[in-house]
C-alpha positions in Angstrom: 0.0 0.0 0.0 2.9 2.7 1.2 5.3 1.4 -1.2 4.8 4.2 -4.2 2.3 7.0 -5.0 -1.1 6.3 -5.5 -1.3 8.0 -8.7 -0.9 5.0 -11.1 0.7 7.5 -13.8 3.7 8.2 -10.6 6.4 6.4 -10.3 7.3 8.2 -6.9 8.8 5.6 -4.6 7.6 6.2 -0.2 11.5 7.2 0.9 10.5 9.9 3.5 6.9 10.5 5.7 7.7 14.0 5.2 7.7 14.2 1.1 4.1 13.3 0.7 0.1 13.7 1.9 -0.4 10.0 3.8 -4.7 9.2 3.7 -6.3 6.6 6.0 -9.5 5.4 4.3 -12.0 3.2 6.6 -14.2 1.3 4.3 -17.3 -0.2 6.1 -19.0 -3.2 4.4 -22.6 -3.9 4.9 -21.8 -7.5 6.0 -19.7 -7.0 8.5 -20.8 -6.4 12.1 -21.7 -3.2 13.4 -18.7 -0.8 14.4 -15.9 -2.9 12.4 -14.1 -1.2 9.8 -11.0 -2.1 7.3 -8.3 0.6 7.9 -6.2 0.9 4.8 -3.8 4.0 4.3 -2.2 5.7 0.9 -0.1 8.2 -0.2 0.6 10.5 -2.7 3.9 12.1 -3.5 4.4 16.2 -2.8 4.5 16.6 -6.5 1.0 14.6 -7.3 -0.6 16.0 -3.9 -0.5 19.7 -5.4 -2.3 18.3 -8.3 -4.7 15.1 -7.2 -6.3 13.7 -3.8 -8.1 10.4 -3.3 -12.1 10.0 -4.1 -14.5 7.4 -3.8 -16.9 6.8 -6.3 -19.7 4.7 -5.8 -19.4 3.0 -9.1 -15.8 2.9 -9.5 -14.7 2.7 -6.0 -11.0 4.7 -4.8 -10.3 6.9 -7.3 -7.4 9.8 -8.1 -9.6 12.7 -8.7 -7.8 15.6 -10.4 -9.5 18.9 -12.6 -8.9 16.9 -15.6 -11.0 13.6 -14.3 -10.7 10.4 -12.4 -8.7 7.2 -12.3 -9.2 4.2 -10.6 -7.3 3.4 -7.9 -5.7 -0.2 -7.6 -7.9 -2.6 -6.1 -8.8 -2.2 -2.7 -7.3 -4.6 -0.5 -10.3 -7.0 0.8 -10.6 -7.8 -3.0 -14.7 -6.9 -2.3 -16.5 -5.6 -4.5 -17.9 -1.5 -4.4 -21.4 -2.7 -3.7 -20.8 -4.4 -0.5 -19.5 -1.4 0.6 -21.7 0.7 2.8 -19.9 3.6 4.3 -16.3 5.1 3.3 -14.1 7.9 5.4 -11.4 9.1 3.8 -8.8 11.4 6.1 -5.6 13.1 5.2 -3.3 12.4 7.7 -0.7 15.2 9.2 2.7 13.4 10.6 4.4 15.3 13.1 8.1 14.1 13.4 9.9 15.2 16.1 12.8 17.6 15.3 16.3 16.9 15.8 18.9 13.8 15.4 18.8 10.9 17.5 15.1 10.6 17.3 13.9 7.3 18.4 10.2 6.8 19.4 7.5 6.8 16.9 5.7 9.5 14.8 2.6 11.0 16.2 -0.3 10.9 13.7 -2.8 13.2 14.0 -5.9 12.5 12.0 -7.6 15.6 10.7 -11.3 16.3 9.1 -12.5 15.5 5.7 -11.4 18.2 3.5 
């Protein structure tokens, strides 16, 4: 999921949490117990991020929605198809990293609204 850019035209490769716009998308199904949700998280490179951002479409599912129109995203994990799904949040993620060498814990994720 984290290895490149979303944008299937990219060829960005993840390298650094702080070259890119990092999504969590929490994909309900209607078959699945109330309350449980599949967590699955994306990213697009600086470069596509000024130009794109992540969609869903209830035909086509995860799409890269940019001025000039939509593409399909790559499969969603669960390998499900769009109809079972019922509900679909989709947040950009801002990373704080701490400052400074000799960093050792982990990077504090705080989720923000829906744009």
């Amino acid at each position: 999921m984290l290895a490149k850019c979303v944008n299937s035209v990219c060829s960005a490769q993840f390298r650094f949490l702080h070259q890119c716009k990092l999504f969590e998308v929490e994909i309900q199904y209607a078959r699945t117990p109330t309350g449980k949700v599949q967590v699955e998280r994306y990213w697009l490179c600086d470069q596509c991020a000024e130009q794109v951002t992540l969609w869903f479409d209830k035909c086509e599912g995860l799409v890269v929605h940019s001025p000039a129109g939509r593409e399909k995203v790559r499969g969603l994990s669960s390998g499900r198809s769009v109809a079972e799904i019922s509900q679909v949040r989709i947040r950009p993620l801002d990373i704080n990293l701490a400052a400074g060498r000799g960093f050792t814990g982990n990077p504090k994720v705080r989720r923000q609204a829906r744009e």
